[in-house]
C-alpha positions in Angstrom: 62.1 10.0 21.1 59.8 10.8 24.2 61.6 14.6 25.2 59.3 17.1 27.1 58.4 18.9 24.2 57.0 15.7 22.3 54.8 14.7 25.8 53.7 18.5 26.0 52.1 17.7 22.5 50.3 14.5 23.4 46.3 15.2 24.4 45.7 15.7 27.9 44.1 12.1 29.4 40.8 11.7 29.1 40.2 11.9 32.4 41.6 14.9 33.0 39.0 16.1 30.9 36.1 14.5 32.9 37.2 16.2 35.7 37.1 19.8 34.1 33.8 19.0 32.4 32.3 18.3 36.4 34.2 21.4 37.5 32.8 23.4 34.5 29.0 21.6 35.3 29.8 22.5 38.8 30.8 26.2 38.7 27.9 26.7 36.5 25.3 25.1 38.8 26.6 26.7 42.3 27.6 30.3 40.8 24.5 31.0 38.9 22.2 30.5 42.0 24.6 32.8 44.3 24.4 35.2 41.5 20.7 34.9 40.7 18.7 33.0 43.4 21.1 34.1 46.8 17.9 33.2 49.1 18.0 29.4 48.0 21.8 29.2 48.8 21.3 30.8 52.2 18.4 28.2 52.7 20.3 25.3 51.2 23.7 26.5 53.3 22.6 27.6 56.6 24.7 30.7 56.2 23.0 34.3 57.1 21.5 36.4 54.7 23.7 39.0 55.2 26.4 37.1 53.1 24.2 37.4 50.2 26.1 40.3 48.8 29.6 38.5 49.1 27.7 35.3 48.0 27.1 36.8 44.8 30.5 38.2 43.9 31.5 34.6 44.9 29.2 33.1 42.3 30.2 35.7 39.6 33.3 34.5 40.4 32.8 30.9 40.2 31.0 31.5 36.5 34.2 32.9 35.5 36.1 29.2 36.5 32.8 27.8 34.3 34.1 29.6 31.6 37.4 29.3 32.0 36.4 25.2 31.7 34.6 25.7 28.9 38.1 26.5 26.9 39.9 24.3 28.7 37.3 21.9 27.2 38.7 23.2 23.4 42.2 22.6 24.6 44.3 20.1 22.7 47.1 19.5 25.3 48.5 20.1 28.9 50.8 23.2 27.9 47.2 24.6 27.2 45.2 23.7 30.1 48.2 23.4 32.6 47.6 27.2 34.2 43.4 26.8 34.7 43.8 23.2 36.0 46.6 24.6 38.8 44.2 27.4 39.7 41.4 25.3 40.3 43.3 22.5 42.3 44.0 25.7 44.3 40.7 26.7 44.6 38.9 23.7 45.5 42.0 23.0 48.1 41.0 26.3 49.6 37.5 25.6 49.5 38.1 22.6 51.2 39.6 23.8 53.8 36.8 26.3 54.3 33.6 23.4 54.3 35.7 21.6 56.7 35.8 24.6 58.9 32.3 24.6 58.8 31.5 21.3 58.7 33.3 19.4 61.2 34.9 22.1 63.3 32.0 24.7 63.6 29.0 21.6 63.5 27.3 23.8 60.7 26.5 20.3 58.5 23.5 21.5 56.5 22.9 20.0 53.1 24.5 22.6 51.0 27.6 22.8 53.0 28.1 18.8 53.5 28.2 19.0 49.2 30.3 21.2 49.1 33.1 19.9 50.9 32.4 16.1 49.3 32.7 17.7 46.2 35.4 19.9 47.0 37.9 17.0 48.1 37.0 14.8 45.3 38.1 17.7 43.1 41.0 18.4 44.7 42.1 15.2 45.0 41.5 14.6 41.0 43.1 17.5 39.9 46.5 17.0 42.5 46.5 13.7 41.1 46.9 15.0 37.9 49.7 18.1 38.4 51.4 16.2 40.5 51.5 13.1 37.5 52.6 16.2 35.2 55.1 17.5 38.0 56.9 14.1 37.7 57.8 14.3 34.3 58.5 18.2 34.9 55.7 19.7 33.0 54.2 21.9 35.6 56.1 25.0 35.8 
């Protein structure tokens, strides 16, 4: 009998779980040095060092999705993962749409920045492919 409830128990695919493992590596690497070395991002992003301050709460904030992975990592099944994984498709959508700003439409294509928004839409792209494989058995809300 495959009901919702039975599916809800099943482990969440494998890679689903690669992707939060890079998102967990990735919040880790970018929100530490915004936090703790704000000069190198500002040199590595092209952005002005008045930012730093905002930089930081960004990074503090970005830790927090690194920890947040780090459960998700303990997780057994969707129904357990399901809230952090639709937060960070939200977030790396949203920070999409910022690199792009600053990429392509403001000509700002340093290093930093350019990473950022490759790694952003692969992100976003992995984890809509996965709600939205959730959403069509009706599992996401």
């Amino acid at each position: 009998m495959n009901t919702t409830m039975t599916m809800q128990a099943d482990s969440y695919p494998m890679g689903l779980r690669y992707l939060i493992i890079l998102g967990t590596l990735g919040a880790f690497a970018t929100g530490i040095p915004a936090v703790f070395l704000p000069s190198l991002v500002v040199a590595l992003t092209g952005l002005s060092a008045e930012a730093i301050p905002a930089m930081q709460q960004a990074g503090a904030i970005t830790i927090g999705f690194g920890v947040g992975g780090v459960f998700c990592l303990r997780a057994a099944n969707w129904s357990e993962v399901r809230i952090t994984v639709i937060a960070s498709l939200a977030s790396f959508a949203l920070t999409t749409v910022g690199a792009f700003y600053y990429v392509v439409l403001q000509g700002v294509a340093t290093p930093g920045l350019i990473l950022i928004l490759v790694v952003a839409v692969v992100m976003t792209l992995g984890y809509g492919y996965y709600v939205w494989q959730y959403a069509q058995r009706g599992e996401v809300i």
